[in-house]
N, CA, C and O atoms as CSV, one atom per row, in Angstrom:
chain,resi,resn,atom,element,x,y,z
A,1,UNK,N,N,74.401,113.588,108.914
A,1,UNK,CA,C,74.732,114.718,108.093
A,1,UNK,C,C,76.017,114.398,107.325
A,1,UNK,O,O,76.839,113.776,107.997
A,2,UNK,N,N,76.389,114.695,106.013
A,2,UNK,CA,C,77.029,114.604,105.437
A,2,UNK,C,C,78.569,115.726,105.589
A,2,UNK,O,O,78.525,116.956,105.620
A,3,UNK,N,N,79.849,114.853,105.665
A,3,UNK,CA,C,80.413,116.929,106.236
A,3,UNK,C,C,81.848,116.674,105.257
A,3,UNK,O,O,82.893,117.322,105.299
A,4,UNK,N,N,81.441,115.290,104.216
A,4,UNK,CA,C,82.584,115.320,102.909
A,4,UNK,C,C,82.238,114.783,102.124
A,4,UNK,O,O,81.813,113.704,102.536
A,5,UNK,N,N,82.135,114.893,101.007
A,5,UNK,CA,C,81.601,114.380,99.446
A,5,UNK,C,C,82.830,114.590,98.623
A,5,UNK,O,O,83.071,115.751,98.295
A,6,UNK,N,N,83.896,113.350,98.121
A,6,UNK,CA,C,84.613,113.384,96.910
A,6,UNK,C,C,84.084,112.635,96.047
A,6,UNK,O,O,83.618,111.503,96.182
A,7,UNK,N,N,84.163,113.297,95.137
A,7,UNK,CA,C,83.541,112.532,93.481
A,7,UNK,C,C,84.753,112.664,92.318
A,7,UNK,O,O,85.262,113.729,91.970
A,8,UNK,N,N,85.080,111.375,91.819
A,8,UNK,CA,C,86.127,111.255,90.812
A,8,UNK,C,C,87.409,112.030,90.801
A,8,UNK,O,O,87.742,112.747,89.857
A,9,UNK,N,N,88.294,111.811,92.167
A,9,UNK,CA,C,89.156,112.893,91.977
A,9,UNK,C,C,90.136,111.916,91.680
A,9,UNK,O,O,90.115,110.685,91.690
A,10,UNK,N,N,91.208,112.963,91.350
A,10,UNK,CA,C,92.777,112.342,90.840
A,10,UNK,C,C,93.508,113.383,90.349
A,10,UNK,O,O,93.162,114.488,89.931
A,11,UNK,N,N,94.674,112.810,90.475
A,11,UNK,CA,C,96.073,113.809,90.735
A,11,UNK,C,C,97.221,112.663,90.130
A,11,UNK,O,O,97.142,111.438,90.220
A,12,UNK,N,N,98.330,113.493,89.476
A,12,UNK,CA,C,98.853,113.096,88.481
A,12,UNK,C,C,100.355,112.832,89.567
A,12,UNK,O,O,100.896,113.615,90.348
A,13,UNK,N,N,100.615,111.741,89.291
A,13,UNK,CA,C,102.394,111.931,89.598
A,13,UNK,C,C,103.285,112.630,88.501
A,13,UNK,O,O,102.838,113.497,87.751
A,14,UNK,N,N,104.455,112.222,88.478
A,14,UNK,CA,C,105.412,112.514,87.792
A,14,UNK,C,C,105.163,111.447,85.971
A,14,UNK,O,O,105.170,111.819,84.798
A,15,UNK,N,N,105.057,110.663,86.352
A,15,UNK,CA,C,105.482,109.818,85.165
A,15,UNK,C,C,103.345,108.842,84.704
A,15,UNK,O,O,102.827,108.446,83.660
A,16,UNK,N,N,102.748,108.911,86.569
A,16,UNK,CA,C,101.458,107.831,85.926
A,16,UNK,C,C,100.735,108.585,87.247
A,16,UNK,O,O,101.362,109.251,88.070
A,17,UNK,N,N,99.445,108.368,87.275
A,17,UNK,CA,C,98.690,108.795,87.883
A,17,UNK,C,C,98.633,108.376,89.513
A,17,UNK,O,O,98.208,107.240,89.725
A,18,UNK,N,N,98.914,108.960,90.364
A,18,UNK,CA,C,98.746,108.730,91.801
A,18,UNK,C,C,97.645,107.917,92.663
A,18,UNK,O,O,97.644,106.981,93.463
A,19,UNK,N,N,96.557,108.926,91.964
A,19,UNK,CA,C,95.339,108.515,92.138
A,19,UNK,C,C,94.444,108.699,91.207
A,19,UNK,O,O,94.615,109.735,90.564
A,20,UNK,N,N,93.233,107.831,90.805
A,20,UNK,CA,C,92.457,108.264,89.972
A,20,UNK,C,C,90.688,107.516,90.415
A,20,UNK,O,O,90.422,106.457,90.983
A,21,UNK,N,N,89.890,108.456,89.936
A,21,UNK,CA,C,88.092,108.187,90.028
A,21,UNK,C,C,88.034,108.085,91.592
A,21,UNK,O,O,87.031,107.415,91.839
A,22,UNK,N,N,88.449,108.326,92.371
A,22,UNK,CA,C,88.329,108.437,94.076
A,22,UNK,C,C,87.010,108.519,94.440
A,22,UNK,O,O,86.647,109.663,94.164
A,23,UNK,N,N,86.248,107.993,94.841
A,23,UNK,CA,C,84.488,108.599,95.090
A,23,UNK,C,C,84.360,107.948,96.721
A,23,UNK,O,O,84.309,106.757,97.029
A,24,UNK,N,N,84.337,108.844,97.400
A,24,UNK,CA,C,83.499,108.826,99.069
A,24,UNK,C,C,83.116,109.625,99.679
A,24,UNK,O,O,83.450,110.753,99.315
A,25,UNK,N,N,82.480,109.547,100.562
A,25,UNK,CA,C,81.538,110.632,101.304
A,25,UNK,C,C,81.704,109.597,102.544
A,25,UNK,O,O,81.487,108.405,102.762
A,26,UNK,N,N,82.441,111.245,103.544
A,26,UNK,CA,C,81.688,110.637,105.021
A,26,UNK,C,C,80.649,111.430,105.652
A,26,UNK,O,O,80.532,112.608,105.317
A,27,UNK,N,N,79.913,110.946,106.489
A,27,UNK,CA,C,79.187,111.290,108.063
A,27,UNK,C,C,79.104,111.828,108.667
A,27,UNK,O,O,80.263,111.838,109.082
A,28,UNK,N,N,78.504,112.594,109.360
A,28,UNK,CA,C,78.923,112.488,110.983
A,28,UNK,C,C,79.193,111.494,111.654
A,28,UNK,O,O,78.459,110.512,111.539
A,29,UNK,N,N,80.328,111.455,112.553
A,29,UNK,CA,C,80.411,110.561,113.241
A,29,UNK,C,C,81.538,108.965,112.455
A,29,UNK,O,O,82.077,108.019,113.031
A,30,UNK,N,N,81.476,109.328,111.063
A,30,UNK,CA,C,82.460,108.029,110.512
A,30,UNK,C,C,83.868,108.043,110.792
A,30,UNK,O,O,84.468,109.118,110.745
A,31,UNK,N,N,84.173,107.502,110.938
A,31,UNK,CA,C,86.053,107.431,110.738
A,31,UNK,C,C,86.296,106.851,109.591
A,31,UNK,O,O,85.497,106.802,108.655
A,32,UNK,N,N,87.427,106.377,109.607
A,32,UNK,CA,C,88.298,106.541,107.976
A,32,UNK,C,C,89.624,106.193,108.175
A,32,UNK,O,O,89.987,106.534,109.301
A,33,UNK,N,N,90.653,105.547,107.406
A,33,UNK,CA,C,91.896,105.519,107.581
A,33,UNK,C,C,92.246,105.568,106.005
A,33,UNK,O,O,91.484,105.069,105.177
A,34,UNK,N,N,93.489,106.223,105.641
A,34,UNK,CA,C,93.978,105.760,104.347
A,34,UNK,C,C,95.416,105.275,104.841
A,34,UNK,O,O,96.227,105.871,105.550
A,35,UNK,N,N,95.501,103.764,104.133
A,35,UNK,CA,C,96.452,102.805,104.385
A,35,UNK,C,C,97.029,102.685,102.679
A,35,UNK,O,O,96.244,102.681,101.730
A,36,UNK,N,N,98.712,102.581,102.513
A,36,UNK,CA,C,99.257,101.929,101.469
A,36,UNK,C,C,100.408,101.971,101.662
A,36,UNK,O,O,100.815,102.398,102.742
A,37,UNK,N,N,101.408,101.482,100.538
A,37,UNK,CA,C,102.353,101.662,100.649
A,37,UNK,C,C,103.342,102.890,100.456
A,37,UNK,O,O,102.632,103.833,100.105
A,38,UNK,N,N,104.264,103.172,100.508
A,38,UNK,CA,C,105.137,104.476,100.743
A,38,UNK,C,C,105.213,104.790,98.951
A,38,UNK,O,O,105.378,103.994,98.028
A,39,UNK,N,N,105.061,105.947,98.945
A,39,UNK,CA,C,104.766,106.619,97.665
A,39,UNK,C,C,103.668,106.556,96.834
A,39,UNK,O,O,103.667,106.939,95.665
A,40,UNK,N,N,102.509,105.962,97.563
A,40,UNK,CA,C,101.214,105.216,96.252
A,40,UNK,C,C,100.452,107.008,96.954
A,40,UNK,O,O,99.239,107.127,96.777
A,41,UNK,N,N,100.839,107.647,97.331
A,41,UNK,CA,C,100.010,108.874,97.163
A,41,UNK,C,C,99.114,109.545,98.294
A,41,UNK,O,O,98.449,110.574,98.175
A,42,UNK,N,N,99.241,108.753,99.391
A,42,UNK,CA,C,98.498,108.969,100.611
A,42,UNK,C,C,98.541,110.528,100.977
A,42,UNK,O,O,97.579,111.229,100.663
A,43,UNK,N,N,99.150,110.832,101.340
A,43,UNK,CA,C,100.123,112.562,101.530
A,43,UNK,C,C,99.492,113.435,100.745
A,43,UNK,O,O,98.980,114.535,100.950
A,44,UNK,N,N,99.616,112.763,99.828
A,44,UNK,CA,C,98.969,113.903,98.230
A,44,UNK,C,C,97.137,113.936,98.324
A,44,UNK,O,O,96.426,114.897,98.029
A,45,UNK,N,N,96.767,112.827,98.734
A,45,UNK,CA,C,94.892,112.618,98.385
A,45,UNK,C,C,94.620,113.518,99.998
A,45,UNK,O,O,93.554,114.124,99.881
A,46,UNK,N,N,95.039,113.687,100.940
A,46,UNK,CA,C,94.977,114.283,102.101
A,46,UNK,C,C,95.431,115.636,102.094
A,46,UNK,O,O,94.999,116.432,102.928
A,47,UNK,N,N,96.231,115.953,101.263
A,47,UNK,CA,C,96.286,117.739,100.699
A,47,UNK,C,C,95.453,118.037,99.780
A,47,UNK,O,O,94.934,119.145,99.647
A,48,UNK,N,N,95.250,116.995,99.027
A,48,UNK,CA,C,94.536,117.201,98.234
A,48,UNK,C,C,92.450,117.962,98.513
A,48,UNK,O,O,91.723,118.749,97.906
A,49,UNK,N,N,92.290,116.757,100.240
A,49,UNK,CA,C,91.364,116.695,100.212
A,49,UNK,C,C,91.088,118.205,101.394
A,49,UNK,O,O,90.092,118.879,101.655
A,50,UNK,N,N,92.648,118.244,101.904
A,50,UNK,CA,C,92.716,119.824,103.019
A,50,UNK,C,C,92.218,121.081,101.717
A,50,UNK,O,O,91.859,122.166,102.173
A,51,UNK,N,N,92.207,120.955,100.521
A,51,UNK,CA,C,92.426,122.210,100.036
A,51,UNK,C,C,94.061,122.529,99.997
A,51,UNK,O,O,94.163,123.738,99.790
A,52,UNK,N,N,95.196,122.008,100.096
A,52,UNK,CA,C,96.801,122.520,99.926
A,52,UNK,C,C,97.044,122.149,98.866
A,52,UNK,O,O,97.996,122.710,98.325
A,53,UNK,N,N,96.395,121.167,98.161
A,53,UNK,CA,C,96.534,120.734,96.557
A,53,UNK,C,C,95.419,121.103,95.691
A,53,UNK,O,O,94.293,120.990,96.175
A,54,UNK,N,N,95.519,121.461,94.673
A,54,UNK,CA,C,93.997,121.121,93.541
A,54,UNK,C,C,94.434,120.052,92.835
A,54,UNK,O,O,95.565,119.679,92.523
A,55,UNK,N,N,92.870,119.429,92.544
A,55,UNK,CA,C,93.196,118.254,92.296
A,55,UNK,C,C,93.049,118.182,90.736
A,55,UNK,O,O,92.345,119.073,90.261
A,56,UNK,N,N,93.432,117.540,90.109
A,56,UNK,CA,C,93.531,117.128,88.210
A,56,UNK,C,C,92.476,117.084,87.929
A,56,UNK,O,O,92.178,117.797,86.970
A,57,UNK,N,N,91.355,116.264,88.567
A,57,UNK,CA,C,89.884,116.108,88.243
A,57,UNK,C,C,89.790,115.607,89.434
A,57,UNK,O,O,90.611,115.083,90.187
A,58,UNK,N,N,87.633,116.055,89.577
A,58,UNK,CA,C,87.211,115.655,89.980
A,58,UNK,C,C,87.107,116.948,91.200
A,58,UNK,O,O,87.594,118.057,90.982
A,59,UNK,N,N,86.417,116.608,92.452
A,59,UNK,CA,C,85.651,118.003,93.240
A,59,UNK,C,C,85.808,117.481,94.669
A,59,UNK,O,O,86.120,116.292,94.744
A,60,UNK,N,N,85.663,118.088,95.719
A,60,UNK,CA,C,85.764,117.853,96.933
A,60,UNK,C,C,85.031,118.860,97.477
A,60,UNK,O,O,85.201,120.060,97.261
A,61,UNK,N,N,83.954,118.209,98.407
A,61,UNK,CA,C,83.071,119.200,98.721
A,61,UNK,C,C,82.929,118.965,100.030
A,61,UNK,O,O,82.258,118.012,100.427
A,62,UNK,N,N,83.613,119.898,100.939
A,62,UNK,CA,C,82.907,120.339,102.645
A,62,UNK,C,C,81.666,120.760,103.072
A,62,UNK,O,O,81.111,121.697,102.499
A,63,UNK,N,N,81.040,120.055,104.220
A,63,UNK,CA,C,80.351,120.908,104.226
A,63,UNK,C,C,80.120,122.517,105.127
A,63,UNK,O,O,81.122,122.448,105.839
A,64,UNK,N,N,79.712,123.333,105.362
A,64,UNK,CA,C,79.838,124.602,105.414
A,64,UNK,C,C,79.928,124.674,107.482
A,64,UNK,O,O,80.431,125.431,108.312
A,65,UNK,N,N,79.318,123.724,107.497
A,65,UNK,CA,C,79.101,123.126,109.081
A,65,UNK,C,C,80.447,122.823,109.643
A,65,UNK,O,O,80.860,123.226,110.730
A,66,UNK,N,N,81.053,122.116,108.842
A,66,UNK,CA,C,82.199,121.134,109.167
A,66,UNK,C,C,83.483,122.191,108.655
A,66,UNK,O,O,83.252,123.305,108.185
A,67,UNK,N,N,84.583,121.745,108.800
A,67,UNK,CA,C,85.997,122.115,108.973
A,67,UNK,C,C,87.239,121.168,108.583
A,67,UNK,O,O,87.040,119.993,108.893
A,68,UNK,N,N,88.206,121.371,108.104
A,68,UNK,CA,C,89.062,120.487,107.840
A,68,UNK,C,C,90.465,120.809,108.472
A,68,UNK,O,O,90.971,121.339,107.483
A,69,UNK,N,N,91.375,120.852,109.369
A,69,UNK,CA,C,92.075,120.737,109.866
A,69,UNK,C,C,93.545,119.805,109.356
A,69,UNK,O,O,93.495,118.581,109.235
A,70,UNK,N,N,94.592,120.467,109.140
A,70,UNK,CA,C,95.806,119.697,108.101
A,70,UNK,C,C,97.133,119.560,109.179
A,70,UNK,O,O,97.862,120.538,109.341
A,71,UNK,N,N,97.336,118.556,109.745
A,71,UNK,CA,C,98.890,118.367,109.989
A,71,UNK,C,C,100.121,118.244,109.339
A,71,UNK,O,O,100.605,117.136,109.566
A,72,UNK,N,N,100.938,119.063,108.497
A,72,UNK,CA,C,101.845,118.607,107.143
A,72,UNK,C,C,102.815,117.316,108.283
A,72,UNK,O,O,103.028,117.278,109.495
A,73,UNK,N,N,103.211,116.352,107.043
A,73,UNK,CA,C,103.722,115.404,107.455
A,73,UNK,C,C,104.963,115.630,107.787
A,73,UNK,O,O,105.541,114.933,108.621
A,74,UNK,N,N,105.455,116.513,107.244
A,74,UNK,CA,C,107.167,117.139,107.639
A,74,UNK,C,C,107.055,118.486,108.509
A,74,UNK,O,O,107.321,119.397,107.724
A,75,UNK,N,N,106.878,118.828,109.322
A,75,UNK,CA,C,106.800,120.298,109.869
A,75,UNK,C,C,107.506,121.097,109.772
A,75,UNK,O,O,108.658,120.874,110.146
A,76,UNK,N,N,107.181,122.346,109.253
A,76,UNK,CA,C,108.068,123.538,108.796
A,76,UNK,C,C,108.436,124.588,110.429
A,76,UNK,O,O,107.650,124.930,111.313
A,77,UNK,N,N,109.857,124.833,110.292
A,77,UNK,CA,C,110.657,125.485,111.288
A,77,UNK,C,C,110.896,126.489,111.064
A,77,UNK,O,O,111.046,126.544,109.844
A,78,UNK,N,N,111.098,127.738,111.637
A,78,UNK,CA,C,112.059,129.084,111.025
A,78,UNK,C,C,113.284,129.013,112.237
A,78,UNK,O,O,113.199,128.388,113.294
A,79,UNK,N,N,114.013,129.533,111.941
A,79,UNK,CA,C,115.362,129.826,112.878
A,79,UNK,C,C,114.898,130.376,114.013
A,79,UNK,O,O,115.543,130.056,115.011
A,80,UNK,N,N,113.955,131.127,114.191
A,80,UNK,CA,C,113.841,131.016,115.935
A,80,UNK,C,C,113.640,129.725,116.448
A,80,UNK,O,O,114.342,129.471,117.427
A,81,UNK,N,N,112.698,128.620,115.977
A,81,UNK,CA,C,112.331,127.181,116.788
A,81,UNK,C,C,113.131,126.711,117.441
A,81,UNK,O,O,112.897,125.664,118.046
């Protein structure tokens, strides 16, 4: 069963594009890693793909079965913590 379909996405940095034409679909059952270097956009294509970003182009599709679950990479505190 299919439980993610991205087709051509991309998201803009500041000055050149972060990411661009992105196309994968996973599985049930696939794993996945996104590996690069510090600032090439990793953070951003993973909010992007939670729903916490919209993306410039291109679509991200869940499926209705499945769920997406987001850890932010910096965790937000209030003064009680």
């Amino acid at each position: 069963m299919n439980i993610l379909s991205i087709s051509n996405l991309a998201k803009m940095g500041r000055e050149k594009p972060l990411f661009k034409d992105v196309t994968f679909g996973l599985n049930d059952g696939d794993k996945a890693a996104v590996i690069g270097r510090n600032g090439c956009g990793k953070s951003t294509l993973l909010s992007t793909i939670a729903g916490q970003l919209n993306p410039d182009e291109g679509s991200v599709v869940i499926n209705k079965e499945s769920g997406v679950s987001f850890l932010p990479q910096t965790p937000l505190f209030n003064g009680s913590d």
